[in-house]
C-alpha positions as CSV (number, residue, x, y, z in Angstrom):
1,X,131.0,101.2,108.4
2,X,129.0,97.8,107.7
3,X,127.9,97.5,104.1
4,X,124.2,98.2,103.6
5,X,122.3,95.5,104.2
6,X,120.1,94.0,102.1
7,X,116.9,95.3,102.3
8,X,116.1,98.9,101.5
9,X,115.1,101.0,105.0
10,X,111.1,100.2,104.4
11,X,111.5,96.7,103.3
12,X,109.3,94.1,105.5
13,X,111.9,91.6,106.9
14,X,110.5,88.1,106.6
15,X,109.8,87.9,110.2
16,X,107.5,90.7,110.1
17,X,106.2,89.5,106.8
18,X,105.5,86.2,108.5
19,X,103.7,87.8,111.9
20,X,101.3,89.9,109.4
21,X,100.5,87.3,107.5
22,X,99.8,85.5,110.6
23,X,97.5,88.3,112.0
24,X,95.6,88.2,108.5
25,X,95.0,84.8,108.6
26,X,93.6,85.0,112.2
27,X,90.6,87.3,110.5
28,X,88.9,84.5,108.4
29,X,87.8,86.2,105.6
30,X,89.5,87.5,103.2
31,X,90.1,90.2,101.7
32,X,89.5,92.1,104.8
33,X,87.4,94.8,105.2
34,X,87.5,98.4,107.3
35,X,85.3,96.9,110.3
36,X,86.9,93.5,110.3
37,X,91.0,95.0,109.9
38,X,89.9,98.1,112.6
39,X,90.6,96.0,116.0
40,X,94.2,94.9,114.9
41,X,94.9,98.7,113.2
42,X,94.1,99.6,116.6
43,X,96.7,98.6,118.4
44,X,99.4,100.6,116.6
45,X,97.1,103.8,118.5
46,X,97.8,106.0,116.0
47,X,95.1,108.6,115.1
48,X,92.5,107.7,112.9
49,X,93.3,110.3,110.1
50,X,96.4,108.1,109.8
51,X,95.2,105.0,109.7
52,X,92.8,106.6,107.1
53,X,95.7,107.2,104.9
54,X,97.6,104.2,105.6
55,X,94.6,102.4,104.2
56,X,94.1,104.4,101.3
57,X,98.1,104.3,100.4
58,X,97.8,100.3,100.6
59,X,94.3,99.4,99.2
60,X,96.3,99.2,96.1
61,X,93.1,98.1,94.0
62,X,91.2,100.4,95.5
63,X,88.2,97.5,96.0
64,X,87.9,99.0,100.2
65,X,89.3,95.4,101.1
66,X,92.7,94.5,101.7
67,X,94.1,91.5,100.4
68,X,96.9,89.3,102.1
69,X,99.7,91.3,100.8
70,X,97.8,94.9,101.2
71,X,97.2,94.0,104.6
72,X,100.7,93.3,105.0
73,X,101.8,96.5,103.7
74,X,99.7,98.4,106.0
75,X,100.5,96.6,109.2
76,X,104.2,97.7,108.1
77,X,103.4,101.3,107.7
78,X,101.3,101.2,110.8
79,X,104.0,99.6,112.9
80,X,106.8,102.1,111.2
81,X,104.6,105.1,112.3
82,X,104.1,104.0,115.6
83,X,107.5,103.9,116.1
84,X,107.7,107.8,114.6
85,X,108.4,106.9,111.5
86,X,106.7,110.0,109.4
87,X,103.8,108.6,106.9
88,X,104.4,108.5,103.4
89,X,103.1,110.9,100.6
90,X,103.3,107.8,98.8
91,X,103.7,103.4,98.9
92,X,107.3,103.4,98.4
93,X,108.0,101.4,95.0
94,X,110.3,99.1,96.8
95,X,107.5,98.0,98.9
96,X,104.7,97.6,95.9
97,X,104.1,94.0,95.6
98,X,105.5,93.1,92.0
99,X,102.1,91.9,90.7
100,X,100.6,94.6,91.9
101,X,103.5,97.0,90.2
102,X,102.6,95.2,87.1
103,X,98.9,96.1,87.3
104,X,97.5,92.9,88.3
105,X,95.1,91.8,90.7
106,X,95.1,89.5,93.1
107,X,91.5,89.7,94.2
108,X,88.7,90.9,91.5
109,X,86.0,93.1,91.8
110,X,84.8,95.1,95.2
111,X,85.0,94.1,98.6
112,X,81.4,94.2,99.7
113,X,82.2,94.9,103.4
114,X,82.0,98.9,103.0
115,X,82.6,99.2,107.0
């Protein structure tokens, strides 16, 4: 068998990290609210209890905005589940941001941009 590779099964590869980031970008403002984030969830057509949750597991600051590397996350979860990957209960700790792992924040206060 071929050695494990490098990054654990729910990593983000660094083209995918590089597409979301992309796709983030393309928004304008930032962090990204529920309203201005719902056309690009969207196209993974996954239900919107899910995307509920995939939210909630990556709004890691819990401001209701997603910042560059929330964003990411969720894209990744969203793009795992609509290829059947099963949801998780929780962010897998591999795919925590480090500064967000160490309780920092990247973006302070609330979003303002409830929708």
């Amino acid at each position: 068998p071929l050695p494990q590779a490098e990054h654990p099964p729910n990593a983000i590869l660094q083209v995918e990290r590089e597409q979301y980031v992309s796709m983030f970008r393309s928004l304008g403002d930032y962090p990204v609210g529920r309203a201005q984030a719902a056309p690009t969830f969207e196209r993974a057509q996954l239900p919107p209890d899910e995307l509920d949750v995939i939210w909630a597991l990556c709004d890691l600051d819990a401001d209701g905005c997603l910042d560059e590397q929330e964003f990411c996350l969720a894209l990744h979860l969203a793009a795992r589940r609509f290829m059947g990957a099963a949801l998780p209960d929780e962010l897998p700790a591999a795919l925590v941001p480090e500064a967000k792992r160490a309780g920092l924040q990247a973006s302070a206060g609330r979003c303002g941009r409830n929708g």
